[in-house]
N, C-alpha and C positions, 0 to 999 in steps of 0.2 A: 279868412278872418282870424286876427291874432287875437286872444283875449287878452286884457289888462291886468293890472293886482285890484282896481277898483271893480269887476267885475268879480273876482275871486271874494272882495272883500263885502260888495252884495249879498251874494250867494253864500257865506256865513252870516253877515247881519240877519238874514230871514231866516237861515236855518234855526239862528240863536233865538230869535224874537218867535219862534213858530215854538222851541221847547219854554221857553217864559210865558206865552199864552197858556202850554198846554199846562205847567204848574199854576199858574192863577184861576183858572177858567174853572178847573176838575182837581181838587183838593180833597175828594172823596177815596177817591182810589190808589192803591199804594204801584197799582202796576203803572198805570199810566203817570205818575209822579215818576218815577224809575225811566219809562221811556222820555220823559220829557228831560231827565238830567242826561240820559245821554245824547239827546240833539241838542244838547247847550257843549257836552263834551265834543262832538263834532264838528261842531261851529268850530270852535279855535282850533282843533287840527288841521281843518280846511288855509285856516289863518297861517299856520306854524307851513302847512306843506307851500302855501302859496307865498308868504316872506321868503324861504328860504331859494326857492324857483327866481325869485325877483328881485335875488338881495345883489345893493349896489345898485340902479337901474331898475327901476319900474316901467320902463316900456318893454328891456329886451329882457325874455327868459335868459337863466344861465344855470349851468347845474354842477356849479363848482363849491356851493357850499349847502350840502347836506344835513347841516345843523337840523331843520325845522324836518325831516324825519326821521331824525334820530330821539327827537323830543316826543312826534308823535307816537312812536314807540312806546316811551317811554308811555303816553296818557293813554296807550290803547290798553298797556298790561294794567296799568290805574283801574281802567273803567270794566276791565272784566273779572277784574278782585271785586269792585264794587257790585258785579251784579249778582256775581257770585252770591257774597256776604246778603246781599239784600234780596233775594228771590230767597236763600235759606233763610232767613229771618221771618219773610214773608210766608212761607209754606209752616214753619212753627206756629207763629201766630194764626193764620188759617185753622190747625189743627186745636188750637186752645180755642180759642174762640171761634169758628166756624165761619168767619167774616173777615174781609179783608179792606173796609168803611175806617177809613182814617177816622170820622167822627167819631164810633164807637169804641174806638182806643184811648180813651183817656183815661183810663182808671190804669192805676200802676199796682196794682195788688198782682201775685203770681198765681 
């Protein structure tokens, strides 16, 4: 069984829609806000890997134009600055304030 790009494009639509749940659902927590941005960043790599597999022809693979992982490259080094930056962010805060409750962060005072 061959798979299609509409099955590719499934398989990011839920992935995307499962990280949009988990930022609406839990708005509390700055980790899982974090994990939930990067199953939205894996959704469209999934996208980027399977256009460029199915470019020209969406029934037959072909792997003559490697554009869409040279992009996910590109979004993979993106998303591991971001987690970077945002896990130290988070650990600072942690340390100032001893909580990591999105709600309890609203005060801008240092």
């Amino acid at each position: 069984m061959q798979l299609l790009v509409t099955d590719y494009i499934m398989l990011a639509s839920t992935v995307f829609c499962l990280g949009m749940a988990g930022i609406f659902i839990n708005r509390k927590n700055i980790v899982v806000l974090l994990m939930s941005i990067e199953l939205m960043l894996l959704a469209s790599n999934i996208l980027f890997v399977a256009f460029s597999k199915f470019s020209g022809n969406f029934m037959v693979p072909t792997t003559e134009d490697p554009a869409g992982q040279v992009f996910v490259f590109f979004i993979l080094a993106v998303a591991a600055a971001e987690i970077a930056i945002g896990l130290a962010i988070l650990v600072l805060v942690y340390r100032k304030r001893q909580t990591i409750n999105v709600d309890e962060m609203d005060e801008l005072k240092g």
